[in-house]
N, C-alpha and C positions, 0 to 999 in steps of 0.2 A: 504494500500500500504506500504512497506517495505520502510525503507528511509536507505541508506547504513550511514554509518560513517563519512567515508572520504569525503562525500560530504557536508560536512559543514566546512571542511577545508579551510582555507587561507592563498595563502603564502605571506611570507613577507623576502624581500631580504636586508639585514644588509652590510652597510658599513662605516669601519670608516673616514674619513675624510683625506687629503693629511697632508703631510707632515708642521711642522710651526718651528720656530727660535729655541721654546722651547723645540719642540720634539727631537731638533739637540742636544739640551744641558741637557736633561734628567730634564728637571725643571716640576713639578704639576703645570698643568694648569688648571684644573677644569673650574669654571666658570667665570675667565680671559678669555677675548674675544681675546683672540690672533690671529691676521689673517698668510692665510699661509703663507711661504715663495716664494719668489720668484723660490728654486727650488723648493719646492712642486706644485706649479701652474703648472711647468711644468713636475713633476711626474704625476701627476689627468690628463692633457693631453695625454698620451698615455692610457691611462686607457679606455675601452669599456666596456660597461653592453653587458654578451651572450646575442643573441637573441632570448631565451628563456623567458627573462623580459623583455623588452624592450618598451612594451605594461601598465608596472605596473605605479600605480600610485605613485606620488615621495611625499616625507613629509621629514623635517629636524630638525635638532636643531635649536633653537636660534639662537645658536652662529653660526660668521661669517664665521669662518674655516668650517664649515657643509655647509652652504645655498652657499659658493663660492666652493666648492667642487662637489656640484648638479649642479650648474650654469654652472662651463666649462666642465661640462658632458653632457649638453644643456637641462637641466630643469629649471623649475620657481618653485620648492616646495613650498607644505602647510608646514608653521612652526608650530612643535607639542611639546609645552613645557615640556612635559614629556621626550623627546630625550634628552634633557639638558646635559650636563656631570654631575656626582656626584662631590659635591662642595667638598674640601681639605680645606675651611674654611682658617686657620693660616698659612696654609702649601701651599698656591696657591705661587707660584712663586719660591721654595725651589727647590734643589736638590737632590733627593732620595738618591742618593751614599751620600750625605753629612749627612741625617738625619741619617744612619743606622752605619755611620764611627763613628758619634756622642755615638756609645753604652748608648743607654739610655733603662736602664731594663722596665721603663712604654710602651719604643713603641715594644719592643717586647710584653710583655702580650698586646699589644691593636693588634699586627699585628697575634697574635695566633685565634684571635676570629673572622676570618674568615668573614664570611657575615656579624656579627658586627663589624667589624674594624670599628674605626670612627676618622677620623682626626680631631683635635683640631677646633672645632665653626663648622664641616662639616660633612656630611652625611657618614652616612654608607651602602655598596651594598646592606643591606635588606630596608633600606630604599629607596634606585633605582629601585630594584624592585617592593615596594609598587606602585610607582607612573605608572612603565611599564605594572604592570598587570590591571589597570584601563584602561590605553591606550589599552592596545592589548584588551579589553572585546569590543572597538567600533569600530576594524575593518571591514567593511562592502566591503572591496576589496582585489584584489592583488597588494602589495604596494613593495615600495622600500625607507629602510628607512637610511640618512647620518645621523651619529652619532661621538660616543666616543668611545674608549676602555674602560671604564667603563661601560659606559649602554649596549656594548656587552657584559661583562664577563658578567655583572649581568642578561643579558638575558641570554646566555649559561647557568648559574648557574640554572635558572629557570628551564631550560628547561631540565637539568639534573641529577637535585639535589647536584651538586658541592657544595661545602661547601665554598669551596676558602681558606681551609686552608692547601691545598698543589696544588699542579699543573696540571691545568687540563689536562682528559683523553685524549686532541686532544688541540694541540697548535693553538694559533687563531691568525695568520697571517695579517700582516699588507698589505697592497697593493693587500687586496681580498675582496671577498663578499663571506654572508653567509646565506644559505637558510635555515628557519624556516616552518614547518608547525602550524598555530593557530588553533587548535582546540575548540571551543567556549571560547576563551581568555587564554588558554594553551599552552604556545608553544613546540612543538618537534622540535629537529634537523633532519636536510633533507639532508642537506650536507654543510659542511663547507668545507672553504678555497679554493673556485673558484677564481681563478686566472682573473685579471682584464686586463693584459697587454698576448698579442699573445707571445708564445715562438719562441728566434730569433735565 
């Protein structure tokens, strides 16, 4: 019997997390458990999964901003410690505009290397990806997974050989979700930047 391709596919639907104090002030938050803000609680409130997922199964980060992000979208997620944020290490709590005003010639060559960028004691996107290509090889449904803008670029990057050392082919939008196909632990883009909130 012929087995098609596609049907070993699984989709997995990416979201990052509402809004929190830090995100307002451009501070690295990595793995600072920062919860959201008060208006982000009420950003994630207007927010609806289409009813094309709706059915998926939910999994999160860790962190509090992720599992409260599921929660007032009215799920109980599986926490999947590979969602984690990539850790910033030295640099958790810093201001990006202040690290780059800084002209420090080392963080340009470290910001040139792309998937190895590594901030000071913290991970670099190819080491996010190690951890998400282990995860995505034990999907065994269709999920929906709250995260980070880090474990999405580095899943984007995965999924399309981005290098991240210039910008990617398709802008990945905050206040959306983003559909994956996994292919026995490969993921393809399916369609990014579904819009979370109804146009008013």
């Amino acid at each position: 019997m012929r087995v098609l391709r596609w049907c070993t596919m699984i989709e997995l639907l990416i979201l990052r997390h509402g809004p929190t104090e830090w995100n307002k002030d451009k501070r690295l938050q990595g793995r600072s458990d920062i919860a959201l803000s008060a208006e982000g609680r009420k950003e994630v409130g207007f927010w609806r999964i289409p009813t094309p997922f709706a059915d998926f199964n939910w999994v999160s980060s860790p962190l509090s901003r992720a599992q409260d992000t599921a929660s007032i979208l009215g799920h109980t997620p599986t926490i999947e410690p590979a969602l984690v944020e990539m850790s910033w290490g030295d640099w958790e709590g810093l201001v990006w505009r202040e690290l780059l005003d800084a002209n420090d010639p080392e963080l340009d060559i470290n910001r040139a290397k792309g998937l190895d960028f590594r901030p000071l004691n913290g991970e670099s996107p190819r080491d996010v990806q190690k951890r998400l290509s282990q995860w995505l090889m034990t999907i065994e449904q269709s999920t929906t997974a709250v995260c980070h803008k880090g474990v999405l670029q580095a899943l984007y990057a995965l999924a399309t050989g981005w290098q991240m050392t210039d910008t990617p082919s398709e802008k990945i939008r905050d206040g959306c979700a983003h559909l994956f196909n996994i292919d026995q632990g490969r993921p393809l883009v399916s369609q990014m930047n579904i819009p979370l909130k109804e146009a008013s």
